[in-house]
C-alpha positions as CSV (number, residue, x, y, z in Angstrom):
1,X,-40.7,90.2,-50.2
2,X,-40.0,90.7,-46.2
3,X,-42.3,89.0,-45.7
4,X,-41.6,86.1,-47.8
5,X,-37.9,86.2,-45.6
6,X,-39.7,86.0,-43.0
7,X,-41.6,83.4,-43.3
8,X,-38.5,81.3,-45.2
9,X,-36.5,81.8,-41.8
10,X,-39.9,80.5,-39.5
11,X,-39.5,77.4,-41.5
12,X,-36.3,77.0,-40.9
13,X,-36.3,77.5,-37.6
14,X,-39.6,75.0,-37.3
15,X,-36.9,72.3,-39.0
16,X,-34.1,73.2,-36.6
17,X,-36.3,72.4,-33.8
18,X,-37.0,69.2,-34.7
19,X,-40.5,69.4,-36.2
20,X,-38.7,69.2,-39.9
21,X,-35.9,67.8,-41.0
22,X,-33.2,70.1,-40.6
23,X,-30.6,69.3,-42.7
24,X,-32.6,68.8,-46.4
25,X,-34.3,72.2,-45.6
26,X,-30.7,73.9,-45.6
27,X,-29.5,72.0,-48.6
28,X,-32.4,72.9,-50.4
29,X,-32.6,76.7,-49.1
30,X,-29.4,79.0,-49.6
31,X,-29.0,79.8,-45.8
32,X,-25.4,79.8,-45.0
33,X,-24.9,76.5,-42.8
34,X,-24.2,75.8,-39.2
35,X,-21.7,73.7,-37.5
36,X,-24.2,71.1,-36.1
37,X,-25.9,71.7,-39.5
38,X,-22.4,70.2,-41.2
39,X,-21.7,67.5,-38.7
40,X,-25.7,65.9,-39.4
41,X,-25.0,66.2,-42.7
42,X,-21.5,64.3,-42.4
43,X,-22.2,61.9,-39.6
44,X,-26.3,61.0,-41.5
45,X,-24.3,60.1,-44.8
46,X,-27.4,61.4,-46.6
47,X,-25.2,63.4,-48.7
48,X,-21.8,62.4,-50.2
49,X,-18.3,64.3,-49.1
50,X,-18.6,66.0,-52.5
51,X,-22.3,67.1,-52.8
52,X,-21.8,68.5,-49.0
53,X,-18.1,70.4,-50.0
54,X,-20.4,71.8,-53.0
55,X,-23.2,73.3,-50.8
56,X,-20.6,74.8,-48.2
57,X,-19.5,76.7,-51.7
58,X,-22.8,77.3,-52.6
59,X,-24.4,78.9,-49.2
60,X,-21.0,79.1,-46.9
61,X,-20.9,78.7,-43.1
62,X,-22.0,80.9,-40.1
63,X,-19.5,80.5,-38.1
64,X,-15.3,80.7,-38.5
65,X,-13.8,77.7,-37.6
66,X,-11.6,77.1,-34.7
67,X,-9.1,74.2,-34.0
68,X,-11.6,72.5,-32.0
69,X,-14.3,72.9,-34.7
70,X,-11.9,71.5,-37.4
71,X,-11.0,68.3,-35.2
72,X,-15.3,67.9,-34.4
73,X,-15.7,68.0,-38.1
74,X,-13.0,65.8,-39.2
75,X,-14.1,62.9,-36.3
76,X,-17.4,63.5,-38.2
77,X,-15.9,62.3,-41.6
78,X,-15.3,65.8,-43.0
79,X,-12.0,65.8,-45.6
80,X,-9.3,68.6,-46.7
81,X,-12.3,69.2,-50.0
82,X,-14.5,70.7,-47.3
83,X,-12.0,72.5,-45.1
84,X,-11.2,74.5,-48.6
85,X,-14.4,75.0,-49.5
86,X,-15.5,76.5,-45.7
87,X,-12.0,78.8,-46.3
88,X,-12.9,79.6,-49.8
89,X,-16.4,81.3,-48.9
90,X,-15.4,82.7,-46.1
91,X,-12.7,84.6,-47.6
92,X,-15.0,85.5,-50.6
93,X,-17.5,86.3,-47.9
94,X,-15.1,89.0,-46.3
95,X,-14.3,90.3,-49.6
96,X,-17.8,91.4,-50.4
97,X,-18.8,92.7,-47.3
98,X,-20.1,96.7,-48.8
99,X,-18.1,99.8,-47.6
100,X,-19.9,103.0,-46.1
101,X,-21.3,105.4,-48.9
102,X,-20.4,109.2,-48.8
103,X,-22.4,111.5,-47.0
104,X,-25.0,112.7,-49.5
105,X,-27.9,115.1,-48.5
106,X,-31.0,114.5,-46.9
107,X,-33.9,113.3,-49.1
108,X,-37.3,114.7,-49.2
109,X,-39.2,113.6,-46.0
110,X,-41.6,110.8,-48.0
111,X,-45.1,110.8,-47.7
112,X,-46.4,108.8,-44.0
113,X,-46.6,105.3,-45.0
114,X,-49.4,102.8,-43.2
115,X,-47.5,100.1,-41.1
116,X,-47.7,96.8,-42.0
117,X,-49.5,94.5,-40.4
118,X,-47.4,92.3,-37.5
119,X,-46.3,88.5,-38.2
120,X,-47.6,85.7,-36.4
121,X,-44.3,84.1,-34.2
122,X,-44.5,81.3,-33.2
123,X,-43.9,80.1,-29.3
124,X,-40.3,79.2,-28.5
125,X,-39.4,75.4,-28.5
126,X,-38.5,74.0,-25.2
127,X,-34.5,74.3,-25.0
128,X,-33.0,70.4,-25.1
129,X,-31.9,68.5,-22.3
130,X,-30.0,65.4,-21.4
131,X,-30.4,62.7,-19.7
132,X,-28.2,60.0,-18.5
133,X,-27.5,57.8,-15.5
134,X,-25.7,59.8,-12.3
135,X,-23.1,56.9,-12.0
136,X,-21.5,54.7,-14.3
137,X,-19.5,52.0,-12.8
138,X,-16.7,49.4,-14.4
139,X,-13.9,47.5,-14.1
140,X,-10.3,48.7,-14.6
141,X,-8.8,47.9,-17.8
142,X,-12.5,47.0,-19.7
143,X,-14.3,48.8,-22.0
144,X,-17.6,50.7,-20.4
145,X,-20.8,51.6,-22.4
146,X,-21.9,55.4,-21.2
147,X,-25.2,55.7,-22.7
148,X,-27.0,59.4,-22.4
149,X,-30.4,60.5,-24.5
150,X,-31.3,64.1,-25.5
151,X,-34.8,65.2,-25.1
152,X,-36.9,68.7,-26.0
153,X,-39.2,68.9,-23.8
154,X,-41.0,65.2,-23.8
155,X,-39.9,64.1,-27.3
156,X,-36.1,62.1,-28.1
157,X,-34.2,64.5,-30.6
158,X,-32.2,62.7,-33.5
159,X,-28.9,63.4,-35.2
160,X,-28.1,65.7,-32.2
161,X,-24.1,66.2,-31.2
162,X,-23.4,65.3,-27.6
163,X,-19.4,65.4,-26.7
164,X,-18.2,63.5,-23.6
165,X,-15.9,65.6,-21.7
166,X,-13.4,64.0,-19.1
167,X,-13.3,60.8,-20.7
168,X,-9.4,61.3,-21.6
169,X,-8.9,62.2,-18.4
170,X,-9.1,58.8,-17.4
171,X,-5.7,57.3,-17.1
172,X,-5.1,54.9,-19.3
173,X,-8.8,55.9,-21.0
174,X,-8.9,57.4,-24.6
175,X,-6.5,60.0,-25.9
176,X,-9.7,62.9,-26.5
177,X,-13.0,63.3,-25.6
178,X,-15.6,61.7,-27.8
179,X,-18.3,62.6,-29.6
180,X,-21.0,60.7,-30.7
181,X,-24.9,61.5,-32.1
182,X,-28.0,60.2,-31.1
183,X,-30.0,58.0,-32.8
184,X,-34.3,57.7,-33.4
185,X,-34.7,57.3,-29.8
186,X,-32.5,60.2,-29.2
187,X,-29.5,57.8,-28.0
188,X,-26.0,58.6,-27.9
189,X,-23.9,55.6,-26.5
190,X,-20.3,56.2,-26.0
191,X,-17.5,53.4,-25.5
192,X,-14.8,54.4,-23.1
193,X,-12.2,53.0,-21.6
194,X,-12.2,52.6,-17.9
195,X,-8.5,52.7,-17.8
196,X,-6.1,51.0,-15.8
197,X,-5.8,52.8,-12.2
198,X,-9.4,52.3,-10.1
199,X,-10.9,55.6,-9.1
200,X,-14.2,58.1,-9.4
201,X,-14.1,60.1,-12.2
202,X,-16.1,63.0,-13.5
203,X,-17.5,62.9,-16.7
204,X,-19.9,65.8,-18.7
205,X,-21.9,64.9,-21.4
206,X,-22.6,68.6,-23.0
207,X,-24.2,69.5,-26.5
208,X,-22.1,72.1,-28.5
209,X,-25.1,73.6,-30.0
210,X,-26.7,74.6,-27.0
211,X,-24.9,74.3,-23.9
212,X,-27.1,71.8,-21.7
213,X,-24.4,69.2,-19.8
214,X,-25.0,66.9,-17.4
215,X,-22.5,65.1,-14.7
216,X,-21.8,61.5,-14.6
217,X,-19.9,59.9,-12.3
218,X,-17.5,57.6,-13.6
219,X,-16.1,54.7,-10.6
220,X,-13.5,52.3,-12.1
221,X,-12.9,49.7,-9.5
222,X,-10.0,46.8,-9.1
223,X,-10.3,43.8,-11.0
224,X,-10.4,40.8,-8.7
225,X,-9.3,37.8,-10.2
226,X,-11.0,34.8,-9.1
227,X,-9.0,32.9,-6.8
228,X,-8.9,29.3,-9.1
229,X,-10.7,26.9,-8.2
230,X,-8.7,24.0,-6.1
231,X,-8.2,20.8,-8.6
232,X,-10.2,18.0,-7.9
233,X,-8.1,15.5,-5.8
234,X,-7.2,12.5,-7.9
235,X,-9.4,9.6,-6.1
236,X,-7.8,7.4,-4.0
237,X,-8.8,4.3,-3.4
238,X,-10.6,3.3,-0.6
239,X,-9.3,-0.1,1.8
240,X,-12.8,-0.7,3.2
241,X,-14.3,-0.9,-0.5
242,X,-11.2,-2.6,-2.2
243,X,-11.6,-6.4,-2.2
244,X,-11.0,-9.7,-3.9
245,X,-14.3,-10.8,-5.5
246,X,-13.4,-14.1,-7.4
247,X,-11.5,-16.9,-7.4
248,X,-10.8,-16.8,-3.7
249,X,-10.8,-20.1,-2.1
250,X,-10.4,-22.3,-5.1
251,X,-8.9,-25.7,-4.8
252,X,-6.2,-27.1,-7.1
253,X,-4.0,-29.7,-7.5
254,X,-0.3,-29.1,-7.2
255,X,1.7,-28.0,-10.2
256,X,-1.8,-27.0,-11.6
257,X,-3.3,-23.3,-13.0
258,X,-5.9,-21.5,-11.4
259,X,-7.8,-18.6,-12.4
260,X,-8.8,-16.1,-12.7
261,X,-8.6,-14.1,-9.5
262,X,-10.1,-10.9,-9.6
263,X,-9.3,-7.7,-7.4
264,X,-11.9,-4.7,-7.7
265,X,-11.0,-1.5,-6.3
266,X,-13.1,1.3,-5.5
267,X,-12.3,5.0,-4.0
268,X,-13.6,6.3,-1.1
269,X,-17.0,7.4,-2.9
270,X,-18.0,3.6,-3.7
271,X,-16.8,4.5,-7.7
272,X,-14.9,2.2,-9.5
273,X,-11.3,3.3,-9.9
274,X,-9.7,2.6,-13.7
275,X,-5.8,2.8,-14.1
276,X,-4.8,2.2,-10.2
277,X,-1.3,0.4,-10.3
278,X,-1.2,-3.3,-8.4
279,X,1.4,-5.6,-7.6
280,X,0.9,-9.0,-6.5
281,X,2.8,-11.5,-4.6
282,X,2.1,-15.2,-3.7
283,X,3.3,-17.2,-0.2
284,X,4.1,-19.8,-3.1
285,X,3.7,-20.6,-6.3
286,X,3.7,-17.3,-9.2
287,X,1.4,-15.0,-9.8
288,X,0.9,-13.9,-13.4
289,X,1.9,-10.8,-14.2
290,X,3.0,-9.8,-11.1
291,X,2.1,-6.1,-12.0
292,X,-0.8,-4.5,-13.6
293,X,-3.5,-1.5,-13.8
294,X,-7.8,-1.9,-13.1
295,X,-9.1,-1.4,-16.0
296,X,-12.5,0.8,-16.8
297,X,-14.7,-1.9,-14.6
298,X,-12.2,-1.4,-11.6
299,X,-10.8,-4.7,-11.8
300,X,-7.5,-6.5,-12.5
301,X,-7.3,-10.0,-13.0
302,X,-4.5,-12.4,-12.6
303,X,-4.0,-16.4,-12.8
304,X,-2.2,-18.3,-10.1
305,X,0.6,-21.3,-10.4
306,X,0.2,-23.5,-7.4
307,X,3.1,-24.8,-6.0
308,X,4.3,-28.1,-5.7
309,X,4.0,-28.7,-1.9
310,X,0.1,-29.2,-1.0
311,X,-1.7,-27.1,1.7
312,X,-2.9,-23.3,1.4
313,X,-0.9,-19.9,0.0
314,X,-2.1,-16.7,0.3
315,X,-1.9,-14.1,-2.7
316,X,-1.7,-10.6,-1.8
317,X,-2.5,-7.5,-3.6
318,X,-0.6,-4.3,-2.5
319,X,-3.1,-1.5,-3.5
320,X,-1.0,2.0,-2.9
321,X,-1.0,2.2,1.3
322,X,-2.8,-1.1,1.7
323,X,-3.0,-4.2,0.8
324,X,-5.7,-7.1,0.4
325,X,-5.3,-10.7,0.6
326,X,-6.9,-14.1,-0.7
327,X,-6.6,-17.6,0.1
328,X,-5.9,-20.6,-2.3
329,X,-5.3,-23.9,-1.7
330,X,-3.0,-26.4,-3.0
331,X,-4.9,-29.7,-2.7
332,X,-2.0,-33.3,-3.4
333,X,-2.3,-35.1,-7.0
334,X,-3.2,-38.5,-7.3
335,X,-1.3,-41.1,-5.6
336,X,1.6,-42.1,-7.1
337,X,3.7,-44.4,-4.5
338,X,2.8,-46.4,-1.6
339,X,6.1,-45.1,0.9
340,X,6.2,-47.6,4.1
341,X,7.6,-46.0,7.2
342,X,9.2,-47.4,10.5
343,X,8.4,-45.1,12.9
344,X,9.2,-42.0,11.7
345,X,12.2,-42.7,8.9
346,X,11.0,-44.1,5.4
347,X,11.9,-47.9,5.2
348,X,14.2,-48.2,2.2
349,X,15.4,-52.1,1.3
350,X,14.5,-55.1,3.9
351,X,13.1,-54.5,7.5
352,X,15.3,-55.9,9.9
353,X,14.1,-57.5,12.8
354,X,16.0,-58.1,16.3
355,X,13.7,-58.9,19.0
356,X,10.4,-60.8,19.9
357,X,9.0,-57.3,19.7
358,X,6.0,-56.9,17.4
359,X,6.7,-54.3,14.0
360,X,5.0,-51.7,13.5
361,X,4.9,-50.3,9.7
362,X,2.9,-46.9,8.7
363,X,1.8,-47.2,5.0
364,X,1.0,-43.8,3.3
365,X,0.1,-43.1,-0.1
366,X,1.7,-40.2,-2.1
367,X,1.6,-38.1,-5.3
368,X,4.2,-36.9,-7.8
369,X,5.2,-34.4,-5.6
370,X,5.8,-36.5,-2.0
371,X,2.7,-35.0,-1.1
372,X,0.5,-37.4,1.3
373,X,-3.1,-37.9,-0.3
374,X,-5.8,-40.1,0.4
375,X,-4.9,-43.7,0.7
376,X,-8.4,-46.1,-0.5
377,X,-8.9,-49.8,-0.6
378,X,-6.4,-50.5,1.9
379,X,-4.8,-54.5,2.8
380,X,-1.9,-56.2,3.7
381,X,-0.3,-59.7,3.5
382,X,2.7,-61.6,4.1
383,X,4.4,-64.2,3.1
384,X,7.2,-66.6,4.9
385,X,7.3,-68.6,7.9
386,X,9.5,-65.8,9.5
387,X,6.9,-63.2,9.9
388,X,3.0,-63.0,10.9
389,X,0.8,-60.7,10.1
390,X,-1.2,-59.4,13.2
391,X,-3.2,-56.6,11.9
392,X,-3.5,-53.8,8.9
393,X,-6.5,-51.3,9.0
394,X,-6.6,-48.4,7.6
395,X,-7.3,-44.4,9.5
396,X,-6.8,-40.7,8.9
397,X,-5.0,-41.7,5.0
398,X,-2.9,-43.5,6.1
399,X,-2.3,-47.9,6.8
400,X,-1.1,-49.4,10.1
401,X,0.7,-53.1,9.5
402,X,1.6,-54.9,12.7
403,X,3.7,-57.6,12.1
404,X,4.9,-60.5,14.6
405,X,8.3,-62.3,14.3
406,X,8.0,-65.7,14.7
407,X,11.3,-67.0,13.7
408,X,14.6,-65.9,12.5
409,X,14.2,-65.7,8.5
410,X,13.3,-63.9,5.9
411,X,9.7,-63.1,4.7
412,X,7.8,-60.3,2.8
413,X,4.7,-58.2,3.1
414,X,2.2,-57.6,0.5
415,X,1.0,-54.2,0.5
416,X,-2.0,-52.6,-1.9
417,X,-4.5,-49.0,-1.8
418,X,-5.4,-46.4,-4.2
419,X,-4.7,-49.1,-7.0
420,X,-0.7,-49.2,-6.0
421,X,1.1,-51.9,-4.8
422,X,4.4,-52.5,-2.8
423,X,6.4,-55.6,-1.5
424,X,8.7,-55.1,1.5
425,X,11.0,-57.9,2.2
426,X,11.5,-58.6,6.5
427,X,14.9,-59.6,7.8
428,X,14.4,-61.9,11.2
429,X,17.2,-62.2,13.0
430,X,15.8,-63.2,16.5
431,X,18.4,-63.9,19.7
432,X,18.7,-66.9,21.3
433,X,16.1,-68.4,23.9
434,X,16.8,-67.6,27.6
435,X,19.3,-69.5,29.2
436,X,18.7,-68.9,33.1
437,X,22.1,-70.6,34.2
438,X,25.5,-69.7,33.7
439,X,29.3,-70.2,34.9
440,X,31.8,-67.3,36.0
441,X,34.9,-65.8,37.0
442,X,35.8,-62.8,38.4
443,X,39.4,-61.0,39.4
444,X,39.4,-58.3,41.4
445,X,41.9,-55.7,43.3
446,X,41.2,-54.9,46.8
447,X,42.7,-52.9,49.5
448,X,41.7,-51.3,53.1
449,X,43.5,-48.4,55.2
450,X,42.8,-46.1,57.9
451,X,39.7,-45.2,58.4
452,X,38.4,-48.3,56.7
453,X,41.1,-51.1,58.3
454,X,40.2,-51.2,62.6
455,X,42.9,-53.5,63.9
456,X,45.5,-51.9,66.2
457,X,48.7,-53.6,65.0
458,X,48.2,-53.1,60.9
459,X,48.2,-49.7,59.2
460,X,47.2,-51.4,55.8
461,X,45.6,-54.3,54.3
462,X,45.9,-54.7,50.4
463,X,46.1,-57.8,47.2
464,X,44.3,-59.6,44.5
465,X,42.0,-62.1,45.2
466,X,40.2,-64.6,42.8
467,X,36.4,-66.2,42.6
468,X,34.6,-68.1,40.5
469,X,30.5,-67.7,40.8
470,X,27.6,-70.5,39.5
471,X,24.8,-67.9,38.6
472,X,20.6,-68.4,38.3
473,X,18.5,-66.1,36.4
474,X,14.7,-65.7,36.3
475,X,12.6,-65.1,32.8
476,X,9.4,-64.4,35.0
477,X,11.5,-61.3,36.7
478,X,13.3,-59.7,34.0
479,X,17.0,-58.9,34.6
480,X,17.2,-60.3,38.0
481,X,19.8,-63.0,39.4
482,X,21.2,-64.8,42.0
483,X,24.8,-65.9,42.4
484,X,26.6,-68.5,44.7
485,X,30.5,-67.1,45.1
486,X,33.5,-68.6,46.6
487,X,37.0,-68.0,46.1
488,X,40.1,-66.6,47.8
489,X,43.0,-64.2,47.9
490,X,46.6,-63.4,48.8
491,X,47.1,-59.9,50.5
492,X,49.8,-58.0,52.4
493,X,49.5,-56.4,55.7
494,X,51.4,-53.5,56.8
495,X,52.6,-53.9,60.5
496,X,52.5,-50.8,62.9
497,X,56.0,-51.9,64.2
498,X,57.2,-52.4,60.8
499,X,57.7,-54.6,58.1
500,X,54.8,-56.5,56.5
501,X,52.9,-59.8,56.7
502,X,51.3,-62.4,54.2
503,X,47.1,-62.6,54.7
504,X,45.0,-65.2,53.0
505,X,41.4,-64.5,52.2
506,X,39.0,-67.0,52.0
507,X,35.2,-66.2,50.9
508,X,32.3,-67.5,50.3
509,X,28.8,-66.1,49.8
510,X,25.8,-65.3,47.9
511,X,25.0,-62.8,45.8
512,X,21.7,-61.0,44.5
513,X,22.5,-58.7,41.1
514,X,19.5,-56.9,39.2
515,X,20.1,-55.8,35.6
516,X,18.6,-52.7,34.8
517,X,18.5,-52.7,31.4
518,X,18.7,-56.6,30.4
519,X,17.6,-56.6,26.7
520,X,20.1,-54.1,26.2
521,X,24.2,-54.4,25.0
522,X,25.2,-53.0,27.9
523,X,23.2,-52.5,31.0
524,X,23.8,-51.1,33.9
525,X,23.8,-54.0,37.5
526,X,23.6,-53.1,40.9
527,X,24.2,-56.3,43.9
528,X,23.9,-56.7,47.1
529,X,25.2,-60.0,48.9
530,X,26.1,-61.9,52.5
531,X,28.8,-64.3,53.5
532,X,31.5,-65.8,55.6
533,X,35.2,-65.3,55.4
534,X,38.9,-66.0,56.7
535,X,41.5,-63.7,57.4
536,X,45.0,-65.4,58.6
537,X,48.3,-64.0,58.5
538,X,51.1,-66.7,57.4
539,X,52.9,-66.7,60.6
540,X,50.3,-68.6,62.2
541,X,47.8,-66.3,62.8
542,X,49.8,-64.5,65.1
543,X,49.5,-61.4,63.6
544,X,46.2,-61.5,61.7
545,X,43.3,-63.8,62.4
546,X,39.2,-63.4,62.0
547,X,36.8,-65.7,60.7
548,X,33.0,-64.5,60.8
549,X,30.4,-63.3,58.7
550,X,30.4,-60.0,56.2
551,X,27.8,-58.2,54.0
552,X,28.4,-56.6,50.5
553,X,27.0,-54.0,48.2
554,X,28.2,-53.4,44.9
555,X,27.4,-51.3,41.3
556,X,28.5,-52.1,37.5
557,X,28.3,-52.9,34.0
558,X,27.1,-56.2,32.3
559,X,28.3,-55.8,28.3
560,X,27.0,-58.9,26.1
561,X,29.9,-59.5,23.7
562,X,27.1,-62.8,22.2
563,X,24.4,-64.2,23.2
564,X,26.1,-66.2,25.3
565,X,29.1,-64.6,26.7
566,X,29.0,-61.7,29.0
567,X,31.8,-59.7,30.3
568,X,31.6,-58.2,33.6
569,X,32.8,-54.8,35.6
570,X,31.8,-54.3,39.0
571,X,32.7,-51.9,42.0
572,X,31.8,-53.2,45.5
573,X,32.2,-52.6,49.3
574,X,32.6,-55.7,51.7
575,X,32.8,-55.1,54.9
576,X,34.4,-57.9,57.7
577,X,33.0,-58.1,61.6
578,X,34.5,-60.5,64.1
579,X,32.9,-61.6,67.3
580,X,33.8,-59.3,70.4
581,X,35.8,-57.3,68.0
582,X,33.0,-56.0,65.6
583,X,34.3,-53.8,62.9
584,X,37.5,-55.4,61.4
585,X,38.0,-53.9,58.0
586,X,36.4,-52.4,54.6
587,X,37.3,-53.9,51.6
588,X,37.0,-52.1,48.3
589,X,37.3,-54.7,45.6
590,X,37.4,-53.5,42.2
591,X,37.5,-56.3,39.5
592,X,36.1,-57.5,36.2
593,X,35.0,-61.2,34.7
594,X,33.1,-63.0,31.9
595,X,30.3,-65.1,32.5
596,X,29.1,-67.5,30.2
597,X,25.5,-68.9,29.7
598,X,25.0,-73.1,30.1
């Protein structure tokens, strides 16, 4: 029977060390159990709660339990049913524990007995051993996996206990140290946490049954966040690339539609941009709309109102900081009027005509608008005995009429081009022909003092004097005239020993007189003439008496009042010499007169 014991304990042993199943041989043997025996049986769920409660009451425990053992168990699964059943047997346990017997006295010596023969042992298993990674490194605040493995000797050992010591000492970390059992390949993993302030910490991962530990080092480190990645800037669209790629450079006539005119706009990658804002404005005319957005090709297209005055308008886009431009142009609508111009005012009603002078009219053809446009198929004519036609061509759009008057009247000209017409009626109202001779007379104020008077007994010469004139003028030299003069004058004469003096003036003389501006109303005359005269005082020339020659030089005004009749204003100098005496005096006649034509 010993030796049956023994040999029931060498198998148990041979399970415990991994070569049997451990846990079935127990349950099926009546060996009281272990604590790692328990927590196999609990953690392997081979057996239920119930059935491993009723085999703690069956073979009991072999070991007390202590708080730490009771908390162990219970992370294993174990409930209140088994605590009562380990106190149950252990108290029944205690309470059959055999006391000493009395002394009795000492037995026959028995008969020498053979010794039995010696067991076989068998060699001790290797002890276990862990083995797990010297340093075990996370991030603050995650969760870390802390795997370890148990060996004997060479070969992974299953359903084997391993606690993690120092794990709750991780701030922030869990609240106790856990425990965890290894799998088939002799793996315990363990989830921690690495807590919340960075550090090194030392973890143990020990088995209860046995003692073997080994040191991990735990290193939590900060958790750098990732700076964030910059946003992408929103494109912006590029000047060089933005441009107007139709409808520039069309042609239109006034008042007209034309479209459409398309922008594109790209960024500065060469992209197409969709949804960029543009406004646009026009030099003239109206852009429609005024406002809008690319769409997904890039492009916004608008339509363009020309104006009503012809010639070219720009249209420009304002693209955010930029802006882009296209030309258009306004081209005049078909002709509507013939408008007939003398030079440079429109000719509204008849042409009147004043002078021998040839007319010049300027025909142009225009549209709807009073824009000039093209003027075809260009002639003239006229009609009346009052007006000739001397030319009418036609150059740069526009027709040249020059007309000749040939007698005071009234004609017309017939004008036609571009499949208009127009009739302009001519006034002729010419002047009279050139009449070279006329009659005049002239009245005139005149008057000489010191300096101007050189005779030693008069301080003063002044009076009116009168003349009448036969005048000649000359078609072949425009303006210019000559004049035979005579009349006379009555004059007073201041005497150096007082009193005065009656002087006659007698004069006559010839006169030259150039008109400046002789088809004119007024024109200015200037004269230069040469004569003789008499100068005698009324006492019998005692006082006062010259006769000789005298030249004068003169400036004034011709005013034609008709064709005819011409009044007269002039300013003049005359100035008297005497023989042996020279210088007499300097008259300054100032007088006006009417002429009229013979």
């Amino acid at each position: 029977m010993r030796h049956g014991v023994i040999a029931g304990r060498a198998a148990l042993l041979v399970a415990l060390w991994g070569f049997l199943p451990a846990a079935p041989a127990r349950a099926q043997g009546t060996q009281p159990l272990r604590k790692v025996e328990l927590v196999r049986l609990l953690g392997s769920r081979a057996m239920s709660k119930a059935q491993v409660a009723g085999l703690v009451r069956r073979n009991c425990v072999t070991f007390r339990p202590s708080e730490r053992d009771r908390a162990d168990l219970r992370t294993a699964g174990a409930d209140d049913a088994l605590f009562t059943a380990i106190d149950q047997c252990l108290r029944a346990r205690a309470a059959s524990r055999p006391t000493a017997p009395p002394s009795a006295a000492a037995p026959a010596p028995a008969p020498p007995v053979a010794p039995a023969p010696r067991p076989m042992v068998p060699a001790p298993a290797p002890p276990l051993r862990i083995v797990a990674s010297q340093e075990i490194a996370a991030l603050a605040g995650t969760e870390a996996a802390v795997p370890v493995q148990v060996y004997r000797g060479a070969v992974p050992q299953p359903n084997v206990e391993v606690i993690l010591r120092g794990a709750s000492a991780v701030p922030g970390g869990l609240t106790r140290d856990p425990v965890a059992i290894t799998d088939q390949r002799g793996v315990a993993t363990f989830r921690i946490l690495a807590g919340t302030t960075p550090g090194t910490y030392r973890l143990t991962a020990a088995l209860p049954s046995s003692g073997a530990a080994t040191l991990i080092a735990f290193v939590t480190t900060p958790v750098t966040r990732p700076t964030p990645a910059p946003a992408p800037a929103p494109p912006v669209p590029a000047e060089a690339l933005t441009q107007f790629t139709r409808g520039g450079g069309q042609h239109g006539t006034v008042g007209s539609t034309l479209g459409p005119v398309v922008l594109e706009v790209r960024d500065t990658t060469g992209a197409t941009l969709a949804g960029q804002p543009v406004t646009f404005a026009a030099s003239a005319g109206a852009v429609t709309p005024p406002t809008g957005e690319t769409d997904a090709t890039g492009t916004v297209r608008v339509r363009v109102t020309l104006p009503e005055r012809a010639g070219p308008l720009v249209i420009t886009a304002n693209v955010g900081t930029f802006s882009r431009t296209a030309t258009l142009y306004a081209d005049p609508g078909p002709p509507h009027d013939l408008v007939v111009e003398r030079g440079r005012a429109a000719v509204a009603g008849p042409v009147s005509v004043r002078s021998r002078d040839t007319v010049v009219l300027r025909v142009v053809a225009r549209d709807a608008y009073g824009n000039r446009t093209t003027l075809d198929d260009f002639t003239a004519t006229t009609s009346g005995r009052a007006i000739g036609l001397v030319s009418a061509a036609a150059a740069d759009s526009q027709g040249l009429v020059t007309l000749e008057p040939r007698g005071s009247g009234v004609g017309e000209v017939q004008l036609s081009g571009s499949g208009l017409r127009a009739h302009v009626p001519v006034a002729v109202m010419l002047p009279d022909a050139p009449r070279p001779w006329a009659l005049g007379a002239r009245s005139a104020w005149l008057g000489s003092n010191d300096p101007w008077i050189k005779l030693s007994n008069l301080t003063g010469i002044s009076g009116a004097d009168f003349t009448i004139f036969g005048r000649r003028s000359f078609p072949g030299a425009v303006g210019f005239s000559l004049s035979l003069v005579g009349g006379g004058g009555s004059l007073s004469a201041d005497r150096t020993t007082g009193g005065t003096v009656s002087v006659a003036l007698l004069e006559g003389y010839g006169r030259a007189e150039l008109a400046l501006l002789p088809r004119s109303q007024v024109s200015p005359v200037v004269s230069l003439g040469a004569g003789g005269y008499r100068l005698k005082s009324d006492d019998d020339g005692r006082t006062v008496y010259h006769t000789n020659a005298f030249w004068s030089g003169g400036v004034g005004l011709d005013v034609a009042v008709s064709p005819r009749v011409t009044l007269e204003v002039r300013a003049e100098r005359q100035w008297m010499r005497d023989t042996n005496v020279g210088h007499v005096a300097t008259f300054w006649p100032l007088g006006a007169g009417v002429r009229i034509a013979l």
